[in-house]
Each structure stands twice: as structure tokens, then as C-alpha cells.
C-alpha positions as CSV (number, residue, x, y, z in Angstrom):
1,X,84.7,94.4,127.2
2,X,88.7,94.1,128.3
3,X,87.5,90.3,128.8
4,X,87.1,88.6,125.5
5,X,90.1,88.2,124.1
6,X,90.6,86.2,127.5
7,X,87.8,84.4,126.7
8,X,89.1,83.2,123.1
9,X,92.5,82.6,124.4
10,X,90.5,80.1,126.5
11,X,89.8,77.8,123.6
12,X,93.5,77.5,123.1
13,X,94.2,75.6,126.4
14,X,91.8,72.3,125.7
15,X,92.9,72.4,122.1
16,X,96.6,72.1,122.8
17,X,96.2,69.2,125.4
18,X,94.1,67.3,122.1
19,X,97.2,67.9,119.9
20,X,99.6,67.2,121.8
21,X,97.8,63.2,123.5
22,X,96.7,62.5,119.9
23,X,99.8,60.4,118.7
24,X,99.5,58.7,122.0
25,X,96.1,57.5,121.1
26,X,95.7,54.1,119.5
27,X,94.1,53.9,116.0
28,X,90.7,52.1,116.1
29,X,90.3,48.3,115.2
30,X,87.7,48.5,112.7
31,X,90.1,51.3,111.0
32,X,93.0,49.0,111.2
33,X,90.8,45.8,109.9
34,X,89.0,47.1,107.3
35,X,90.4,50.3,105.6
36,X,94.6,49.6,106.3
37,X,94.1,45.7,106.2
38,X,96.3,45.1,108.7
39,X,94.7,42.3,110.7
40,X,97.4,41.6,113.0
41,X,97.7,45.4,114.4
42,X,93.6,45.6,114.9
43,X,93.9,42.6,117.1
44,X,96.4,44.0,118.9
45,X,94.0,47.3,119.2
46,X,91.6,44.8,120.4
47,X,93.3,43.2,122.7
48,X,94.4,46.7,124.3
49,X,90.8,47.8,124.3
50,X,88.9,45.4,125.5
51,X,91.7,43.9,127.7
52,X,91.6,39.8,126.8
53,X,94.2,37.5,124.6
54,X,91.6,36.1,122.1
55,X,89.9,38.2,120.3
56,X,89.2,36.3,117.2
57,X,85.6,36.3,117.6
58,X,85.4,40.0,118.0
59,X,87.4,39.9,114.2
60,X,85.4,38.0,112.5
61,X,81.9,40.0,113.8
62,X,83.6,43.0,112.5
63,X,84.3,41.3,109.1
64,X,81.1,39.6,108.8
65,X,79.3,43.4,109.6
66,X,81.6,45.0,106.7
67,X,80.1,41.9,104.3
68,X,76.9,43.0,105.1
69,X,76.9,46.4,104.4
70,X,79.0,45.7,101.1
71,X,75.8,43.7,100.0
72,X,73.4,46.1,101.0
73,X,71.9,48.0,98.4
74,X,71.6,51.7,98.5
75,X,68.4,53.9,97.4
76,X,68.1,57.0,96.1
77,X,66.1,59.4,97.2
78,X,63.8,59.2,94.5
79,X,63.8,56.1,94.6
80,X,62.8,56.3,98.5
81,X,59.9,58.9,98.2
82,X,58.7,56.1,95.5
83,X,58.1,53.6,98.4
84,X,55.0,53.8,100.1
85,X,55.9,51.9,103.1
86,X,58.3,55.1,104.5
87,X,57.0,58.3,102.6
88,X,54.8,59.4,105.2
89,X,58.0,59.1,107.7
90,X,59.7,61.0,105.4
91,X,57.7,63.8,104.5
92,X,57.1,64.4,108.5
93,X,60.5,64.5,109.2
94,X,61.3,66.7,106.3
95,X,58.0,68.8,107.5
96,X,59.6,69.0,110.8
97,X,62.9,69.7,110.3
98,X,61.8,73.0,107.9
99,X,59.7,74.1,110.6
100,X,62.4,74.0,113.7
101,X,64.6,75.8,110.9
102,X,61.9,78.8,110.0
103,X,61.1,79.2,113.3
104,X,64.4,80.1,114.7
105,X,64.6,76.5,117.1
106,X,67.6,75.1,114.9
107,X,69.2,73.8,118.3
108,X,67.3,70.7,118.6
């Protein structure tokens, strides 16, 4: 029993070490690209990740994805029961999911 607060001090280690490397981690492209709009530091993020001069292509399939889901249209959820062509996916996994919670298995 003289253990555990041994054992919770443990957590302390791993999380130190996370705060103290996060400002030396770079920010992600896509971040950079499409939420700060700054297209010249996601390249550079690029370039470090990926480890090549030109990555224009890689840009533009980033901004071309971000077009996409701009023009894709979102459903409701009443709206998606409506559809016949995925309410019998849904109601299974809804069936499922309340099972694995009533039964006690909400690990998987």
C-alpha cells in the first residue's frame, strides 16, 4: 500500500519530458496551410518532413483536399436515418455499440 503514491509520481516523469520537447516540435503543414495561411512556413514544414526542395505538389494536394471538403455537404442525423441506403448500418452499429456499453465490454 506504501507503493502508490510511487506509482502516480510515475506519471509525472513522461509528462515533463512532453512539456519540456513540445516547443521544439514543428507545427504541422496542413495547420500552417490552411488555418494560419501562411504558405511559405508549411512548405518549409514540408520540406523538413518529408526531406526534398519541391514540394509544390504536395501544396496544392493539400489545398485541393480542403476544396473538397468545403463543398461537401453535411447531413443531419435525421436526415441520415431518412436514407435507406445506410440505415440498416446504422442502426447495427448503434445496436452494437449499446450492447458493448450494457454489458460492461466498453474497452473495445
Amino acid at each position: 500500500e506504501s507503493r502508490w503514491p510511487f506509482l502516480f509520481g510515475a506519471i509525472i516523469v513522461p509528462s515533463l519530458i512532453q512539456a519540456v520537447v513540445l516547443p521544439f516540435l514543428p507545427e504541422s503543414p496542413r495547420y500552417l496551410l490552411l488555418e494560419k495561411q501562411n504558405r511559405s512556413k508549411a512548405e518549409k514544414a514540408f520540406q523538413r518532413f518529408l526531406g526534398k526542395a519541391d514540394v509544390s505538389q504536395e501544396v496544392e494536394e493539400v489545398l485541393a483536399e480542403s476544396r473538397v471538403q468545403r463543398n461537401t455537404k453535411l447531413v443531419s442525423v435525421v436526415e441520415l436515418l431518412r436514407t435507406r441506403a445506410v440505415r440498416w448500418q446504422i442502426l447495427t452499429v448503434v445496436v452494437t455499440m449499446g450492447c458493448y456499453q450494457l454489458c460492461g465490454l466498453n474497452a473495445v
